[in-house]
N, C-alpha and C positions, 0 to 999 in steps of 0.2 A: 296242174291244170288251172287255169284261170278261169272263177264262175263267172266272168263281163264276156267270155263267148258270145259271139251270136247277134248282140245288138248293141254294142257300146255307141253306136251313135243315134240311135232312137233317140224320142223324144222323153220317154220310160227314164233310157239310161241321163237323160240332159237334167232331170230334174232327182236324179238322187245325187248322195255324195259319194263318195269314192269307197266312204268303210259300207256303205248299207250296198252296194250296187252287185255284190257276190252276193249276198243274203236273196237278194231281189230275184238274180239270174241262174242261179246255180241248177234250177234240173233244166232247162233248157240243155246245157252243156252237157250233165249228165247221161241228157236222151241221147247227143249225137249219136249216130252208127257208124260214120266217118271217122277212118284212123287217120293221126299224123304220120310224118314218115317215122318217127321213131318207135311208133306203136306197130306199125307195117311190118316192123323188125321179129315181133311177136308170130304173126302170121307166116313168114320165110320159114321162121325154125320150130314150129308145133306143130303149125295146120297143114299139112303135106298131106293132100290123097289125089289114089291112084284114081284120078276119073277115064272112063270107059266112052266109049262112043254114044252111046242114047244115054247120057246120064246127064245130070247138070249137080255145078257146087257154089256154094255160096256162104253167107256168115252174116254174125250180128254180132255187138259190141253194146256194154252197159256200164256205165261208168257207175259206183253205187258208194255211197259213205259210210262205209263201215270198212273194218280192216282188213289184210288177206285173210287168218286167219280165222275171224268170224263166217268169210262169208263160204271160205274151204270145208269149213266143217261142215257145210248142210251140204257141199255138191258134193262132198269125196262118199255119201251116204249112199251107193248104190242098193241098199238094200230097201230107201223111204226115200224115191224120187218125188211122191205127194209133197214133201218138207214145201219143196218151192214148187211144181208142177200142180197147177189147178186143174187139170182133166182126169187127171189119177187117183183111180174110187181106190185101187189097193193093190199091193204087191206082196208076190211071191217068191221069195228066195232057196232058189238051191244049194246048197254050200255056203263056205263062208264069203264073204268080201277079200278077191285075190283075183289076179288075174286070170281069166278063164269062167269065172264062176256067170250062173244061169239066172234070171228076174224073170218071170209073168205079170207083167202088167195088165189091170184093168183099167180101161178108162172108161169114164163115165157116158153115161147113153148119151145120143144124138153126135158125137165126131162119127167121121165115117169107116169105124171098127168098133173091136168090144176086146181085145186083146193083145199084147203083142210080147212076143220072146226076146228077149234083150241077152246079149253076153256084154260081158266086160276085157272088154279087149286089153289095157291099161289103165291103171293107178299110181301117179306116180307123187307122191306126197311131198319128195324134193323140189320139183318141177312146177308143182300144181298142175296136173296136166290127167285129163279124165276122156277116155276112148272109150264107146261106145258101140255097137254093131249089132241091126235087128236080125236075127237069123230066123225068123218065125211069127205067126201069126194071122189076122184076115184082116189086114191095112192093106192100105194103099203105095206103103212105102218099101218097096222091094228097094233090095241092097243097100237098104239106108246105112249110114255109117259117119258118126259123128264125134267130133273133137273138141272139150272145152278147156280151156286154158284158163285161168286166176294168177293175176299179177297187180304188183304192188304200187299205188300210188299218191301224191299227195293233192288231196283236192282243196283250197280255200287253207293251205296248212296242215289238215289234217290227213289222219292216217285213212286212207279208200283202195278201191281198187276195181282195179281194170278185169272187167269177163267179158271172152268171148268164145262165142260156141259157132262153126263148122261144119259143114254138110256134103256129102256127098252122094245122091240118091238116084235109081232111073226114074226116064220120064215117062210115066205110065201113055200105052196107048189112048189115043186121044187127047191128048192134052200135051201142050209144048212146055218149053224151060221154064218162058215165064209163070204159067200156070203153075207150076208145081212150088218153082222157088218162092213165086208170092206168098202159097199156103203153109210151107215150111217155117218161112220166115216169119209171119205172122203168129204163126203157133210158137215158135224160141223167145219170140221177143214179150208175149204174154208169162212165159216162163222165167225170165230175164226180170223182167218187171217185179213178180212176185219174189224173186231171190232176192232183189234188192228191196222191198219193203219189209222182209222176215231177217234178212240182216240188220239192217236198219232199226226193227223194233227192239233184237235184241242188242244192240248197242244202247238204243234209249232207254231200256229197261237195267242194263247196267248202268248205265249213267245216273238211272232217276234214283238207285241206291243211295248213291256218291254225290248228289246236287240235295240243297236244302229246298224247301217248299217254294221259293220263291223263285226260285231258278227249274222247277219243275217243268212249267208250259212251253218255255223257249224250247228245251233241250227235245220235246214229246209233240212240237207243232205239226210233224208228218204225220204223225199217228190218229191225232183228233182227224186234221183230212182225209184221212183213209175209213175212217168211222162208219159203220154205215147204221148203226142205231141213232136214232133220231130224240130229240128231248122232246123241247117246248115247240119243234117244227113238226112235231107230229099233225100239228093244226092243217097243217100245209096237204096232206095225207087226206083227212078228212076233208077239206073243203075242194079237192082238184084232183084225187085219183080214187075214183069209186069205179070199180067194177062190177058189172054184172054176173057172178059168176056161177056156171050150171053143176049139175051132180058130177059128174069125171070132168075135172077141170082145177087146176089150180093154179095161186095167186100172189106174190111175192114183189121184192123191189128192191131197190139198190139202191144210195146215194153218193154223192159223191162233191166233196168242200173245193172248189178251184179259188185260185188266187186270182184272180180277174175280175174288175166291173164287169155285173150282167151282161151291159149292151154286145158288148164284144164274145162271149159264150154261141158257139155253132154248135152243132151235132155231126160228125162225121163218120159216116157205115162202112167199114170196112168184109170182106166178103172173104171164101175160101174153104168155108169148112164145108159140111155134108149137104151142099145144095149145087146150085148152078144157078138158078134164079128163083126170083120171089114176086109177088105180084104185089102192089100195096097201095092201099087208098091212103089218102088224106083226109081222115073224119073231122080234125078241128083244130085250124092254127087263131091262136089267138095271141095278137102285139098287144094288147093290155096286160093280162094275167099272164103271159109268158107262158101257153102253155102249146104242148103240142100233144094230138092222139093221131095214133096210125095203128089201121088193121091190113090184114095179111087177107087175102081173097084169091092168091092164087100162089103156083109155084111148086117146084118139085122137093119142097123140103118137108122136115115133120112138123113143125108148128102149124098145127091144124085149130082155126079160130084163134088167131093169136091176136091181140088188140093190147096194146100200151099205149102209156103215159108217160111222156115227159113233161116235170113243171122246171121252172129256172125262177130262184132266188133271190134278192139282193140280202148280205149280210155285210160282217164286218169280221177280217182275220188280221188278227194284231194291227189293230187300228188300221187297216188300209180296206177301202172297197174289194168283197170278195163277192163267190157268187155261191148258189145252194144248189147243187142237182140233185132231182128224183125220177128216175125211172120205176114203173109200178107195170107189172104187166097181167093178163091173164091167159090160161092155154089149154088146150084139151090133153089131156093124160094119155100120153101114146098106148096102144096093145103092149103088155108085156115090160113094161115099165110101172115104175109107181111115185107119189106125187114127189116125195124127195130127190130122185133122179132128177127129172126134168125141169125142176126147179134149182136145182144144185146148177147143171149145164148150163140153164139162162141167165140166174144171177153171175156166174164166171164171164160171159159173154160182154153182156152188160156192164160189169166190171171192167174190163179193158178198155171198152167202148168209151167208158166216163173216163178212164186213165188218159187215153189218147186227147180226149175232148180236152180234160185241162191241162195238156203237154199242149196242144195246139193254142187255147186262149190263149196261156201265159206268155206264148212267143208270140203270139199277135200283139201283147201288153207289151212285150220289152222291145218288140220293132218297131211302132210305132208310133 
């Protein structure tokens, strides 16, 4: 796979050279969801389901740096789907790991369930090839039944490789294809995401063995921008995201390092999980400070008094203008919940939120 996908004739790409312009571009390519025809090839001979009349199917695709086998060992783990799935507080296995064999998943409050029964349809360690089938639970997802595939490939030279995950699920009354496919999909691809930064780490973590100090940051650069402890920007913390916060309520935050000058950083909300709508003021944009607050005043979802903080940054990541995101929020404590829950759900959310934001900068950087 070639990492000058995407924008080799930007202005981005006009001003690097040839050896730096895959360093530059390389998750752009990585995010596609778009297969070539010879990945297509993949899809003919795995992902075959039997779709039904009210049902809809569909797929996502993650290109990820690390190799098949790192990134096989976390999916073929039906028994610790958490490894890469951030909704999932905990699982319960009946039997061993074998075709046929039973999972209780819990996921984390605020999606819209609190458990769901999973079998294992196949496992095929030859193949790389992981089927899934919900037969139980109180989702939304009646006859789900899904297919992931891991295959082998070379990105920028090295060893990586290709997942994709398949679905096949009804369309709940009320709600059409797109509605359902959007929220599926949206949920695999947050899954997806996290597979490939927990492969990823452990590839860096093996590397950083085997690499001497000086060759330590290049190999661990994804790693510091996935960081979300803060140093000497904790400054930033206290000068631009103070909350007010009352007795049941709690308070947390997420950051997130993009490769992008400032100017060019948006915010993009994407929708799906346990709401319909939301209602939401604009308390405070400010183009000097770069800072944005928005509160929640209405809406059918649980975030009750919810108000955050977004600040944006200028820094510097390996000598090129980067940018610094902080989301900080605060929320009331749902009934029957407690504050770790809710705070677990919104940082995950936020998290993707920020992942998206710097998938989108950085192509706006390299098309333009």
């Amino acid at each position: 796979m070639n990492g000058a996908t995407g924008g080799a004739g930007g202005s981005a790409a006009r001003r690097l050279s040839a050896v730096s312009l895959p360093r530059a571009q390389w998750r752009l390519a990585d995010e596609r969801c778009e297969l070539r025809e010879e990945e297509m090839e993949y899809m003919r001979r795995f992902h075959r389901h039997n779709q039904g009349g009210n049902q809809c199917t569909s797929f996502v695709a993650k290109h990820v740096r690390a190799p098949l086998q790192t990134v096989w060992s976390l999916v073929r783990r039906f028994d610790q789907p958490q490894l890469f799935k951030p909704f999932v507080r905990k699982c319960v296995m009946q039997g061993k790991i074998e075709t046929g064999c039973v999972r209780e998943v819990t996921v984390q409050s605020g999606l819209p369930a609190t458990r769901s029964i999973e079998r294992l349809e196949l496992l095929d360690d030859n193949e790389h090839i992981l089927r899934v089938k919900f037969i139980g639970g109180d989702h939304m997802l009646k006859n789900y039944s899904s297919i992931l595939s891991v295959h082998s490939e070379v990105i920028d030279g090295q060893q990586g490789t290709l997942v994709i995950e398949s679905f096949v699920v009804d369309i709940p009354e009320g709600n059409n294809q797109d509605d359902i496919c959007y929220f599926v999909e949206n949920m695999l691809k947050c899954n997806l995401r996290t597979l490939a930064d927990v492969s990823e780490e452990h590839l860096a973590r093996s590397a950083a063995r085997r690499l001497s100090a000086v060759s330590l940051p290049r190999a661990q650069w994804r790693l510091a921008d996935e960081r979300c402890e803060l140093r000497e920007e904790m400054e930033y913390m206290r000068r631009f995201h103070r909350h007010n916060q009352g007795g049941n309520q709690c308070t947390s935050f997420v950051a997130k390092y993009v490769r992008d000058p400032l100017q060019t950083a948006r915010v993009t909300v994407q929708s799906g999980l346990p709401a319909t709508r939301s209602i939401e003021r604009l308390e405070l944009l400010d183009d000097n400070e770069h800072i944005l607050r928005v509160k929640f005043i209405g809406g059918d979802h649980m975030l009750k008094n919810y108000s955050s903080i977004l600040s944006v940054h200028s820094e510097v990541i390996d000598g090129q203008p980067g940018t610094l995101v902080i989301e900080s929020f605060v929320v009331d404590i749902p009934e029957g919940n407690n504050q770790d829950d809710i705070c677990y759900f919104i940082e995950n959310m936020l998290k993707c939120n920020l992942r998206t934001l710097a998938d989108m900068s950085e192509e706006r950087l390299s098309s333009s």
